[in-house]
Backbone bond lengths (Angstrom), bond angles and torsions (degrees), N, CA, C in turn:
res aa  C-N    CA-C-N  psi(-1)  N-CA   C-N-CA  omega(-1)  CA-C   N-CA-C  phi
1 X - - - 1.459 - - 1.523 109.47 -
2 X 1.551 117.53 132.24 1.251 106.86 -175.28 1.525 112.43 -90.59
3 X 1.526 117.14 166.92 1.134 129.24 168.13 1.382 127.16 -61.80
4 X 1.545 106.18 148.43 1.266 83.63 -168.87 1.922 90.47 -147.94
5 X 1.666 118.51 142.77 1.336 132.47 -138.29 1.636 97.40 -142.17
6 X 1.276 91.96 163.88 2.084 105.60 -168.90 1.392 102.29 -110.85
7 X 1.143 115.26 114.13 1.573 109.15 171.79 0.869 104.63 -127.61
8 X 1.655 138.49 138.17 1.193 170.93 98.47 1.846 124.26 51.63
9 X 1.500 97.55 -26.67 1.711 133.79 149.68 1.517 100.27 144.61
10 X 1.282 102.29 -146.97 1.769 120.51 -177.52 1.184 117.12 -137.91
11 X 1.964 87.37 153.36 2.101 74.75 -178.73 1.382 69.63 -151.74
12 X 1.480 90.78 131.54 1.366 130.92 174.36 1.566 108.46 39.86
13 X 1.090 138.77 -136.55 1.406 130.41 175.18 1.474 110.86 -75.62
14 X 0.741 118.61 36.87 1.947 119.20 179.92 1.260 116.82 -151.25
15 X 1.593 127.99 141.20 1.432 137.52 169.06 1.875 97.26 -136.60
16 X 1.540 90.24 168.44 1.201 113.03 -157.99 1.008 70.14 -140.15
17 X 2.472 114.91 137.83 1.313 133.00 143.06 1.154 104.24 -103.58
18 X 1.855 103.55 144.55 2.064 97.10 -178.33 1.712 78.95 -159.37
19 X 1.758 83.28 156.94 1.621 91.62 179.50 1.572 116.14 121.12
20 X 1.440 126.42 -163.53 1.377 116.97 148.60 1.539 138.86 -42.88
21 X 1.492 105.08 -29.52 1.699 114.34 -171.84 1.259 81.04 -94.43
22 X 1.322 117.71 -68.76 2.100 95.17 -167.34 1.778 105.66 -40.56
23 X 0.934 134.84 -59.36 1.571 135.06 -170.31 1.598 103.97 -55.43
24 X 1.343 130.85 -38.11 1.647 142.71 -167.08 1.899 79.53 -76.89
25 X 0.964 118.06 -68.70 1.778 128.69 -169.33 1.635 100.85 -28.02
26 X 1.519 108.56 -75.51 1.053 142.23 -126.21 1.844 88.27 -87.30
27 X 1.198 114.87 -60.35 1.584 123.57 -169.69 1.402 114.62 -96.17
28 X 1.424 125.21 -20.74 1.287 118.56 -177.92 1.491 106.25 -100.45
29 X 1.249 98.79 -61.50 1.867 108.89 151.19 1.105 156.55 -27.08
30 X 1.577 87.76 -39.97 1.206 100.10 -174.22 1.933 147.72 44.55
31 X 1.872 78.80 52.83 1.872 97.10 -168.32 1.212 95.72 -47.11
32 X 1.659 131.30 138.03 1.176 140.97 123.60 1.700 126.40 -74.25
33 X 1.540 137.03 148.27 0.852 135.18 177.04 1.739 97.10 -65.72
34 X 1.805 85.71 144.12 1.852 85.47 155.21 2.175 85.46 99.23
35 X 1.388 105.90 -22.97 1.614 84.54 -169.52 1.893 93.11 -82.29
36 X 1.610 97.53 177.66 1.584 109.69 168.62 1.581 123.54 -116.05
37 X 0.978 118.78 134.23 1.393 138.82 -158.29 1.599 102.80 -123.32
38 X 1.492 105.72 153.02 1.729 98.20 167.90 1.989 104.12 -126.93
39 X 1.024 101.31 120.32 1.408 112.48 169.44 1.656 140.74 -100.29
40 X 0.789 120.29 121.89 1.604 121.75 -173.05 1.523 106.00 -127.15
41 X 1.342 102.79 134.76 1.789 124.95 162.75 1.521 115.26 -97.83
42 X 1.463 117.06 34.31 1.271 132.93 165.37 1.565 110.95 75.57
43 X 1.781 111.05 -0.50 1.480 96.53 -176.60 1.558 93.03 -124.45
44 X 1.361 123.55 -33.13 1.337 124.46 161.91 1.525 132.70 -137.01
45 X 1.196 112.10 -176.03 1.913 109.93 -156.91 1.414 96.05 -122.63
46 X 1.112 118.18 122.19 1.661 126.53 153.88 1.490 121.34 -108.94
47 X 1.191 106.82 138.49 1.971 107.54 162.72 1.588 93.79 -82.69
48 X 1.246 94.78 151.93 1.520 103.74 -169.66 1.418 104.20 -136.53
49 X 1.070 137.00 150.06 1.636 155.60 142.66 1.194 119.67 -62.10
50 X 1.716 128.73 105.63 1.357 116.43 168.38 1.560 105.06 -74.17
51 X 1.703 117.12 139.04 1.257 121.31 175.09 1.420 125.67 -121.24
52 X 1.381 104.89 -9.25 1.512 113.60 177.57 1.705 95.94 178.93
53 X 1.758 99.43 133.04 1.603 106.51 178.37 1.424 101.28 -132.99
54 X 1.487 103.83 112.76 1.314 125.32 167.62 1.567 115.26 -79.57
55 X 1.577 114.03 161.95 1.775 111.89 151.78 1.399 101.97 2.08
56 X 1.648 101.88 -115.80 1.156 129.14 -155.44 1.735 116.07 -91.07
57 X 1.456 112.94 -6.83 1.370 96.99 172.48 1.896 85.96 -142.81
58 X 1.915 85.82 161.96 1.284 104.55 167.64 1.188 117.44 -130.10
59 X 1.681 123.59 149.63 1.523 113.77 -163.21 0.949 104.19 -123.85
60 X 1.653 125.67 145.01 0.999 120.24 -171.08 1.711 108.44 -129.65
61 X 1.657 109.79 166.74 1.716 115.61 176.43 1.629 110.72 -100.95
62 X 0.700 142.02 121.20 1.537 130.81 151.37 1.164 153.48 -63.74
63 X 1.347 125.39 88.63 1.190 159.45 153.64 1.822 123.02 4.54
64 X 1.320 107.66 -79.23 0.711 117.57 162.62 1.627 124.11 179.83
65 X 1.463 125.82 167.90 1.458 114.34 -163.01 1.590 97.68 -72.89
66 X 1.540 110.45 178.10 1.796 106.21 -179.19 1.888 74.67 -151.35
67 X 1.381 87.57 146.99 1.646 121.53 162.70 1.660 106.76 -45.89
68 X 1.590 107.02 124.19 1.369 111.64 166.10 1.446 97.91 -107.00
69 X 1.599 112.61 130.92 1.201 116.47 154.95 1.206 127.95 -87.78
70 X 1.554 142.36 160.48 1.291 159.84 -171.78 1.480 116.45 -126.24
71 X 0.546 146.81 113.92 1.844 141.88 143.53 1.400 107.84 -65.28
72 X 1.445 111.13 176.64 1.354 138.08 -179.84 1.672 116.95 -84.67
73 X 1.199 83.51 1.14 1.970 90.69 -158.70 1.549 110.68 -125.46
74 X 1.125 128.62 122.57 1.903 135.04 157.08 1.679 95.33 -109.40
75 X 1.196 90.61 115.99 1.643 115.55 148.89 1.739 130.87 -90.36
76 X 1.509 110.71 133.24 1.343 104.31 165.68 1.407 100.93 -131.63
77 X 1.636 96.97 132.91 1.739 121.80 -178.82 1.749 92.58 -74.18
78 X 1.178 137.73 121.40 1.407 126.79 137.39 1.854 106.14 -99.62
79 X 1.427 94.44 121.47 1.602 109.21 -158.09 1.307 99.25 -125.69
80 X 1.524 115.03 100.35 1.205 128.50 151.19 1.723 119.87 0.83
81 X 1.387 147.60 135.86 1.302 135.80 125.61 1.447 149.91 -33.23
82 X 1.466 122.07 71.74 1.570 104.59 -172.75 1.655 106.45 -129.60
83 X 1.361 107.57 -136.56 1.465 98.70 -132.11 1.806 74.36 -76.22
84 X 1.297 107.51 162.87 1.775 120.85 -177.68 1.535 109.47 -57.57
85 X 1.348 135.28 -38.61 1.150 120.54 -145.16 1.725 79.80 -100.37
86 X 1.142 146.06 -44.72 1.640 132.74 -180.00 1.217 99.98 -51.90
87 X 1.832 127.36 -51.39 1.615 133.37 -138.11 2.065 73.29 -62.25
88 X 0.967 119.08 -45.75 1.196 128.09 -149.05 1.408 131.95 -71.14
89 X 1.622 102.89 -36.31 0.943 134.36 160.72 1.751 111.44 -67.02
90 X 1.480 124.37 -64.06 0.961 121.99 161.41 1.516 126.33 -39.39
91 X 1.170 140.52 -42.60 1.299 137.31 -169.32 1.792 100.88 -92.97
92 X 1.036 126.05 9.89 1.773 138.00 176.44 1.243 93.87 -102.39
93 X 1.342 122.63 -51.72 1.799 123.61 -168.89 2.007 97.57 -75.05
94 X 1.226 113.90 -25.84 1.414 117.40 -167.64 1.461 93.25 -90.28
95 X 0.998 140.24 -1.90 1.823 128.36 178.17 1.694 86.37 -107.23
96 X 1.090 137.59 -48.48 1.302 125.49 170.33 1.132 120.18 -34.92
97 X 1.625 117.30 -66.11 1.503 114.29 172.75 0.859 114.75 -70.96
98 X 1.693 137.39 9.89 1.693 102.99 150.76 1.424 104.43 120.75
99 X 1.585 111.35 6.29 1.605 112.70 175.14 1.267 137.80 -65.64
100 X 0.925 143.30 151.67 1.753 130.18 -155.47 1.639 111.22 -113.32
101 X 1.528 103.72 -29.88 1.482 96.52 -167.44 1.731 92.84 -161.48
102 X 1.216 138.26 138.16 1.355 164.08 -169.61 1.423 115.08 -107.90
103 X 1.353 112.33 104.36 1.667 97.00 173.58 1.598 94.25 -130.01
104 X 1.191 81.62 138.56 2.361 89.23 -176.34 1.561 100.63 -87.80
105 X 1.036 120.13 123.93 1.120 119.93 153.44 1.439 134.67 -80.88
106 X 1.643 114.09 153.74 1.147 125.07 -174.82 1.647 99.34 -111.19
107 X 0.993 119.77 101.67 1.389 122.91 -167.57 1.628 108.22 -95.37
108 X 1.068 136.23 161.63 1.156 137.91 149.36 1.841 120.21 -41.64
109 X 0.994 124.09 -46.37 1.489 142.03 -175.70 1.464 113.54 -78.92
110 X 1.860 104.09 -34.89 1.577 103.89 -176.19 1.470 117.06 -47.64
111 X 1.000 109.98 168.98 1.809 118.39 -169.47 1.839 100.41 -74.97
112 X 1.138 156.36 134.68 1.415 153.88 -178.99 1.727 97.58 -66.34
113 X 1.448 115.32 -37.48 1.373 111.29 -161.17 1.997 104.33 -78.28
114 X 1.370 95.90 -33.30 1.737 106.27 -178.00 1.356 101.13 -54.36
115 X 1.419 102.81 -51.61 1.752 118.41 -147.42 1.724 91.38 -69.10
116 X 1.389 119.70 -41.37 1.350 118.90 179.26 1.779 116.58 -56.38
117 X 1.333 96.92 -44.50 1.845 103.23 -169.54 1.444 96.44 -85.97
118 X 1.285 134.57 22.16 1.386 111.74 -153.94 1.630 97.44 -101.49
119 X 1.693 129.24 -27.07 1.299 137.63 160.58 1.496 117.55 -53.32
120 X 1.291 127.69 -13.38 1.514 134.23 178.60 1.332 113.12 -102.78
121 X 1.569 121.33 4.15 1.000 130.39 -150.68 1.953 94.49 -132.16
122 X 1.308 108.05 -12.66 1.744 126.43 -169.82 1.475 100.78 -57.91
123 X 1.505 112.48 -52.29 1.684 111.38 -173.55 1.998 109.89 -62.52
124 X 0.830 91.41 -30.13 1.481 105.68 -165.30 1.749 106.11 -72.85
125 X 1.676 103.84 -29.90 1.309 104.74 174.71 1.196 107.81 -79.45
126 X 1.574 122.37 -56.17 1.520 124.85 -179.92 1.552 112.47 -42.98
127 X 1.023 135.56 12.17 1.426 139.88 -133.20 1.876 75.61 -147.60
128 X 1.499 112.13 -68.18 1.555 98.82 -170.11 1.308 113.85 -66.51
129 X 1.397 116.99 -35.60 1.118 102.52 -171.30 1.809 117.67 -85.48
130 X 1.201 116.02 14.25 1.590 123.22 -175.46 1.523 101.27 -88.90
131 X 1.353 106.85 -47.42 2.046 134.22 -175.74 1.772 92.45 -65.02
132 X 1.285 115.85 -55.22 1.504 114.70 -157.37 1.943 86.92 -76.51
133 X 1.130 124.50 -53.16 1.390 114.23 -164.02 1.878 100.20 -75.28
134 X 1.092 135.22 -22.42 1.270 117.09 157.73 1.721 131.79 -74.61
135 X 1.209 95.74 -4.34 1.558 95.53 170.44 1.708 104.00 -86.43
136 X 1.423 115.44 -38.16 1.205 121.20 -169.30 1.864 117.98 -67.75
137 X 1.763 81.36 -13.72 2.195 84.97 -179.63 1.727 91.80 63.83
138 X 1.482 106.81 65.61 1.432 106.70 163.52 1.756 103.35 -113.86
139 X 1.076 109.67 149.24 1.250 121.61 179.71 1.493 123.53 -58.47
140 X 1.771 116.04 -29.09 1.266 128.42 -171.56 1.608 87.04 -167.70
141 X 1.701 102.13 151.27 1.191 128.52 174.81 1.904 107.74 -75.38
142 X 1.488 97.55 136.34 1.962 86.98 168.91 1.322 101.34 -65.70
143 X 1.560 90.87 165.64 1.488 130.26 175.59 1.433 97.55 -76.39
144 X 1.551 128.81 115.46 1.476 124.87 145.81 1.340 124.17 -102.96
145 X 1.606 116.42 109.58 1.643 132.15 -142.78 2.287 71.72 -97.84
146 X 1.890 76.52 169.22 1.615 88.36 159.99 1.581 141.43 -72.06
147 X 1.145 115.51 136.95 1.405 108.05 -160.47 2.083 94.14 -61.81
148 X 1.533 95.08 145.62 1.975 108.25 -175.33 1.331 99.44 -153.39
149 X 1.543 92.10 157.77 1.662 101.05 -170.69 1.207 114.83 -73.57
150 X 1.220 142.37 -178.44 1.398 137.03 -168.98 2.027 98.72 -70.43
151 X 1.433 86.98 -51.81 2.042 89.02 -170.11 1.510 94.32 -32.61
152 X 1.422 109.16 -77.20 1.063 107.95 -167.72 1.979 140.40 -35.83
153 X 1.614 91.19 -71.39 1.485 91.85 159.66 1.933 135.11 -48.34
154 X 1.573 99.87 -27.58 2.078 99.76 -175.47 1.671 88.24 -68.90
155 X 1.800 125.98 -26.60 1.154 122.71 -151.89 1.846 112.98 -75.71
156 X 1.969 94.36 -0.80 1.534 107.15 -152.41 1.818 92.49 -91.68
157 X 1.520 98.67 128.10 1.824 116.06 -177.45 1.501 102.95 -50.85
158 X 1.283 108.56 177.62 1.815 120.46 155.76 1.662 95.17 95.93
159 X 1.069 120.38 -38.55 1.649 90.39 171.27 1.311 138.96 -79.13
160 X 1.439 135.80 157.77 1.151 114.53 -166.26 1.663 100.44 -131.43
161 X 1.750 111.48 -13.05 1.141 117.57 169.97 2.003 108.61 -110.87
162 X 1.248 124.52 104.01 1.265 119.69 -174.55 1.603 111.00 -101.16
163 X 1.256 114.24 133.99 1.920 111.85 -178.45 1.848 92.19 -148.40
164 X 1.622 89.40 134.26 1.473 124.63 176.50 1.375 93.76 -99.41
165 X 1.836 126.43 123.80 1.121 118.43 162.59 1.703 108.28 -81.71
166 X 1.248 99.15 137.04 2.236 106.68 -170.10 1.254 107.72 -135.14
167 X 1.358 115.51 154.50 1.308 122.74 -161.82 1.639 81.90 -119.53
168 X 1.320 128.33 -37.38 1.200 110.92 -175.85 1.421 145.83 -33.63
169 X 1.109 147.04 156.45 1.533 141.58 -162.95 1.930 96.89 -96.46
170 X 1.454 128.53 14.51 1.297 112.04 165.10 1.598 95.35 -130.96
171 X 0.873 119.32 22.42 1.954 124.21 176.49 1.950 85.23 -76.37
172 X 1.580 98.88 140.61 1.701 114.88 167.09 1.488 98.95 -83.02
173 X 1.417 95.50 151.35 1.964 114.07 176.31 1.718 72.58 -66.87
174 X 1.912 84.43 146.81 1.581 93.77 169.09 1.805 114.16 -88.31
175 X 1.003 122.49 4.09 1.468 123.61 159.18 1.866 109.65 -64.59
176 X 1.174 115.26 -43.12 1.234 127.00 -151.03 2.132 85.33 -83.48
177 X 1.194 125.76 -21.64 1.435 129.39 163.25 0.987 89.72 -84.35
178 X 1.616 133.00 -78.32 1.749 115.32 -122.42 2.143 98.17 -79.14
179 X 1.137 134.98 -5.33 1.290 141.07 179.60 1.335 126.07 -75.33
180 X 1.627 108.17 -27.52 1.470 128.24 176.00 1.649 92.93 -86.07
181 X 1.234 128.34 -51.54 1.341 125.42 -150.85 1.835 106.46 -95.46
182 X 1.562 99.20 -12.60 1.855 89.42 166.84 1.526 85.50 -96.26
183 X 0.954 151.90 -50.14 1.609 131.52 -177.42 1.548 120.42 -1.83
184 X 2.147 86.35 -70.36 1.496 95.51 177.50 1.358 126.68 -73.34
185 X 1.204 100.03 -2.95 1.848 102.86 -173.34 1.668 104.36 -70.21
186 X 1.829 99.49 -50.64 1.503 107.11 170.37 1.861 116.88 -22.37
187 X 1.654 103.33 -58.65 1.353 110.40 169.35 1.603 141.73 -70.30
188 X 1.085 92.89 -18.68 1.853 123.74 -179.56 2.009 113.51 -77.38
189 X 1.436 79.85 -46.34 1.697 113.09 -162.13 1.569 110.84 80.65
190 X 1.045 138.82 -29.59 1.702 122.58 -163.81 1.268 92.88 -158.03
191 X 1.613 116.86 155.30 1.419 126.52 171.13 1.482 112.96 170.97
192 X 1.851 103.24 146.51 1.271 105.97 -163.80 1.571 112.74 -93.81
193 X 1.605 103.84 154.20 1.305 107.80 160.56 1.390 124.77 -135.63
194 X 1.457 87.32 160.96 1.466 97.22 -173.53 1.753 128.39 -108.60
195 X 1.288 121.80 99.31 1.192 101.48 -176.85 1.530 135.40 -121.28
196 X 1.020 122.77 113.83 2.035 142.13 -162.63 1.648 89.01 -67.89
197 X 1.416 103.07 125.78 1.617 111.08 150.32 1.207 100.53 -122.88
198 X 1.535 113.83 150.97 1.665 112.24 -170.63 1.639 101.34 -110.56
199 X 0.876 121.56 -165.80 2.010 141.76 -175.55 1.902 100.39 -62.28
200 X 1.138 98.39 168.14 1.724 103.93 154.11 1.608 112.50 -60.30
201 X 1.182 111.52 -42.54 1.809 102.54 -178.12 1.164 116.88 -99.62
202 X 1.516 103.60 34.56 1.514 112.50 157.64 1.840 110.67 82.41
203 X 1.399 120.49 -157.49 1.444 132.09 163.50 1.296 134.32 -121.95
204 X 1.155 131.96 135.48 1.621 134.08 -137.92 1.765 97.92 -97.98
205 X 1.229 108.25 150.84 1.400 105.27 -171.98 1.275 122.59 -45.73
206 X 1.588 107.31 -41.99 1.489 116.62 171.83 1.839 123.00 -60.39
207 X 1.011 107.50 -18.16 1.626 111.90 165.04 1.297 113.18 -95.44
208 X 1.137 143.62 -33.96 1.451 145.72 143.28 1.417 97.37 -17.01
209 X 1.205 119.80 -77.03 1.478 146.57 -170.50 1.573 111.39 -37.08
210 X 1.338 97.40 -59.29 1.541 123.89 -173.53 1.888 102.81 -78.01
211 X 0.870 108.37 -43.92 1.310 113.15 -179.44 1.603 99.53 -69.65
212 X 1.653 136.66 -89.44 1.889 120.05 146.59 1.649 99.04 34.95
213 X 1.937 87.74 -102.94 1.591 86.45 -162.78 1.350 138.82 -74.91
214 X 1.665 97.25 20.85 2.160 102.10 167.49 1.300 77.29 -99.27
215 X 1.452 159.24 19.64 1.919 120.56 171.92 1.302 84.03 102.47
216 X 1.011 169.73 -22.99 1.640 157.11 -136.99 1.448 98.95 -82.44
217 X 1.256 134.78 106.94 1.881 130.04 -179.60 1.928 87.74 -89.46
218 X 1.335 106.90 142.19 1.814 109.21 159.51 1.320 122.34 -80.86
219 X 1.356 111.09 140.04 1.514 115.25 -156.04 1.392 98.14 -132.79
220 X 1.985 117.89 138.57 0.950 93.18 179.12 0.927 124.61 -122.64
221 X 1.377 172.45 -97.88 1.570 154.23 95.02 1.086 104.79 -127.35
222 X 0.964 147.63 29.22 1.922 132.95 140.04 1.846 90.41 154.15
223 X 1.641 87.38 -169.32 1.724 92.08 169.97 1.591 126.31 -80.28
224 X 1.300 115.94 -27.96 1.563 127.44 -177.31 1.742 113.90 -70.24
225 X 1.076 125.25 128.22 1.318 154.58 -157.35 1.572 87.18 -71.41
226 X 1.263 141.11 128.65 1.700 136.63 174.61 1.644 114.39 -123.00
227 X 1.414 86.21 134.04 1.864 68.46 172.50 1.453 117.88 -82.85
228 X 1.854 109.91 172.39 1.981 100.47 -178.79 1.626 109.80 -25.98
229 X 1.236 95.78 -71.93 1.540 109.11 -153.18 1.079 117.69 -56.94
230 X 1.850 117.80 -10.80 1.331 105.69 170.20 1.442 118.17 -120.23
231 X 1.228 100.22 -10.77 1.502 97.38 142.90 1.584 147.70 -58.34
232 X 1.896 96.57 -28.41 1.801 105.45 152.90 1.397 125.89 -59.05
233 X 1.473 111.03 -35.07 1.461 124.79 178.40 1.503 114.94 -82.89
234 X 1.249 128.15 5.41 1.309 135.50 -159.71 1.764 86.18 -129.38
235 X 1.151 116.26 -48.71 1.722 121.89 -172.08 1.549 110.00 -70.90
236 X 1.208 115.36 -52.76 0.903 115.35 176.56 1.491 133.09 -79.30
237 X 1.272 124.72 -15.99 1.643 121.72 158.32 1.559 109.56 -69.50
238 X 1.362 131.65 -31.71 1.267 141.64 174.80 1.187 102.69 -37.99
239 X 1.716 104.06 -61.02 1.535 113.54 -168.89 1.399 110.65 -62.56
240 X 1.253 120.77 -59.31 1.633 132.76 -173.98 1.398 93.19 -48.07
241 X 1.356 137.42 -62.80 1.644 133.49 -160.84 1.712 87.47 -66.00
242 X 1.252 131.27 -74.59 1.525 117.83 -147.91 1.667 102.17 -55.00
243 X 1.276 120.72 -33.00 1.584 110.83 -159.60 1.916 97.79 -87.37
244 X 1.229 108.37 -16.01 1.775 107.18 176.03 1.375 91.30 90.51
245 X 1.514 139.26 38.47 1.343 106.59 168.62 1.508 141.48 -101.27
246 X 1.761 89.07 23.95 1.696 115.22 174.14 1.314 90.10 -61.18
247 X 1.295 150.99 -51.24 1.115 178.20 71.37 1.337 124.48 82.90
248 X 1.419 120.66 10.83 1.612 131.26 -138.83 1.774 113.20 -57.75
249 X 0.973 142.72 -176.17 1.485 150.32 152.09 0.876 117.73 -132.37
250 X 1.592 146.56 145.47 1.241 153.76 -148.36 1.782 97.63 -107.17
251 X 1.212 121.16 125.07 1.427 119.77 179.12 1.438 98.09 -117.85
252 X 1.067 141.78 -47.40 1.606 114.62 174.11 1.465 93.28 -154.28
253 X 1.786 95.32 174.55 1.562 102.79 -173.17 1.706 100.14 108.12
254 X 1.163 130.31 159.29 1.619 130.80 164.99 1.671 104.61 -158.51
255 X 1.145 139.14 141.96 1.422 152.64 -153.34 1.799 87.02 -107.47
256 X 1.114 104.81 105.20 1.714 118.59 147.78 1.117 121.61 -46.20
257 X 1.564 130.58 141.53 1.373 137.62 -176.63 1.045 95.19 -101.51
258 X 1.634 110.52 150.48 1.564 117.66 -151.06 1.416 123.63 133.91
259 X 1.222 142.58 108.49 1.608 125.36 -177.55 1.529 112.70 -71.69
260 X 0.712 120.33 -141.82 1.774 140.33 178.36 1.222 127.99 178.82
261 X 1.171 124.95 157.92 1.208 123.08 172.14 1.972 115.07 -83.59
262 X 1.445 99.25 137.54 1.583 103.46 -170.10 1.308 99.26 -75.44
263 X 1.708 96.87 -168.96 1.454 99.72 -177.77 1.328 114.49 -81.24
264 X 1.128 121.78 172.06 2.137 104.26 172.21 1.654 104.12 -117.71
């Protein structure tokens, strides 16, 4: 399966990779001219021709267009603040499954010292999640918005399915939500969700509260106590299986008949 890289867009039959992935390509990789690569600027997919790899950039020919697939489903992670190396880990496993947009939360519970370093720490994420969504053959990198307090972010429009992960003893199994609400999707075709994971010490009554009155239903995932990060990985396949979006459909683009030469 070939690789596949973020470039910046296209102009006319040619793209240019530059940056970390041109340098990862070029020196670890070891691009030769003449191999094929697949590239996307997050709105469409080309097979590409490497034709010359410099230092810092590599240039490429274009081949031909490739099929973008779509699902039925946009997800947004609102992901708690904790210690860096989970926050981190978690939001790498969350571009895998298929997440659309990242908002860090500033929780009541988060650590004061995290929540402070956590803006110096922004490049470094855009960075995981570019590496984690090109291994995954995603079409476009998530959105990582500014880290906001809970009021703020439950207060943010566009979802139409909202889930509070809760430890509480009156939170619904999240099957018993996500089954009613892919039902209607079947009829709808597509729709977003939204899903809040809170701190290690959980969420304070007043965000419960606050979360309530944006639409937020409590959701629970079984009896065992989870930490963030595996509670993102536990939330989010839930979601992907109930809405079918293993399931993809082709929205534009069409694959030319013709072989090619592989990679070498």
């Amino acid at each position: 399966m070939r690789r596949r890289f973020f470039v910046g867009g296209f102009e006319g039959r040619s793209a240019i990779l530059s940056g970390d992935a041109a340098n990862h390509l070029a020196r670890v990789l070891r691009a030769q001219p003449g191999q094929l690569f697949e590239l996307s600027d997050g709105e469409s997919l080309w097979l590409a021709e490497t034709e010359r790899v410099g230092r810092d950039e590599i240039y490429f020919s274009l081949v031909e267009q490739l099929p973008v697939h779509s699902g039925p489903l946009r997800i947004t992670l609102l992901l708690a603040i904790v210690k860096f190396d989970r926050f981190e880990w978690a939001i790498e496993k969350a571009t895998e499954l298929g997440v659309d947009e990242i908002v860090p939360l500033v929780a009541e519970r988060s650590e004061h010292g995290l929540v402070a370093a956590a803006a110096k720490r922004a490049q470094r994420w855009e960075r995981i999640l570019t590496e984690s969504a090109q291994q995954a053959r995603r079409l476009r990198v998530p959105a990582l918005r500014e880290a906001a307090k809970p009021r703020e972010a439950f207060a943010a429009p566009g979802a139409q399915v909202r889930l509070l992960l809760s430890e509480r003893s009156g939170a619904t199994p999240m099957r018993a939500l996500l089954e009613p609400a892919a039902a209607a999707v079947q009829e709808e075709g597509a729709t977003n969700v939204a899903i809040a994971i809170g701190p290690e010490g959980g969420w304070t009554d007043e965000e419960f509260s606050v979360a309530a009155a944006s639409g937020y239903s409590e959701a629970a995932l079984g009896e065992n106590i989870m930490r963030t990060e595996t509670a993102v990985c536990a939330a989010l396949a839930a979601v992907q299986y109930a809405f079918g979006a293993f399931r993809p459909s082709v929205v534009q683009g069409s694959p030319q008949t013709g072989s090619h030469r592989e990679n070498l």
